[in-house]
N, C-alpha and C positions, 0 to 999 in steps of 0.2 A: 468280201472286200477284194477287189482289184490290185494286182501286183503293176507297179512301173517299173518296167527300167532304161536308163539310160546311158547312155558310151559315148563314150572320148570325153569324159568331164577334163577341162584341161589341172594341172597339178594344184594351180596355184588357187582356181577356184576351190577346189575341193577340201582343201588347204581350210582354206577361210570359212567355208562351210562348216569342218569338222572344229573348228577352234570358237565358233557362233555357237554350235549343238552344245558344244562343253560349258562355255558360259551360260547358259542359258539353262543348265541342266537338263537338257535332253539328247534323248538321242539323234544320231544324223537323220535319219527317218522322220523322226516328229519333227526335225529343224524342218526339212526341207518340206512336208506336209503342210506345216506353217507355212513357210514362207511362199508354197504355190497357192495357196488359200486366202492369203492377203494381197495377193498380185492379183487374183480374179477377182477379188473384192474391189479395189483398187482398177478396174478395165469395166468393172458395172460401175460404178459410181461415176468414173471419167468422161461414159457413152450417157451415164442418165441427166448428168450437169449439161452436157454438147447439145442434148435431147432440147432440156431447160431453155438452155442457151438461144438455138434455134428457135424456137416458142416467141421467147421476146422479141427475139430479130425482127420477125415475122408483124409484132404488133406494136411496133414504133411507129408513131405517127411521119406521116409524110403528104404535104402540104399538094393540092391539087397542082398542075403543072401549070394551069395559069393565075395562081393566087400571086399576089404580091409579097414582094419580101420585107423583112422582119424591117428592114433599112427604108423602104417607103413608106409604109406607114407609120413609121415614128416620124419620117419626115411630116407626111400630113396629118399627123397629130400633133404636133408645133407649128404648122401653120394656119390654127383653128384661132 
């Protein structure tokens, strides 16, 4: 398994980190394991919906460029 480390956590983060690990019963280690582990979960899921997202964009219907609009033919469809 792979060691991280990291510096200059500022105080007040770290703070809140160590006081989340305690709630939680774990330790600051497993907090922070977690919590990077839900963030990259959270950055796939965000990139797979956008993915989604784009998909539909793509296959919305859009009316030839000289079709009539929705407003004219209702007109001549009450003038039948």
């Amino acid at each position: 398994m792979n060691t991280l480390h990291v510096r200059s956590v500022p105080d007040d983060l770290y703070e809140r980190l160590q006081q989340l690990a305690h709630s939680r019963n774990r330790s600051l280690s497993a907090q922070v394991i977690t919590m990077l582990a839900q963030a990259i979960e959270d950055e796939e899921r965000r990139k797979k919906q956008a993915k989604i997202l784009t998909s539909i964009q793509r296959r919305r219907f859009k009316a030839p460029k000289n079709a009539p609009s929705s407003l004219e033919l209702l007109r001549e469809d009450r003038g039948r």
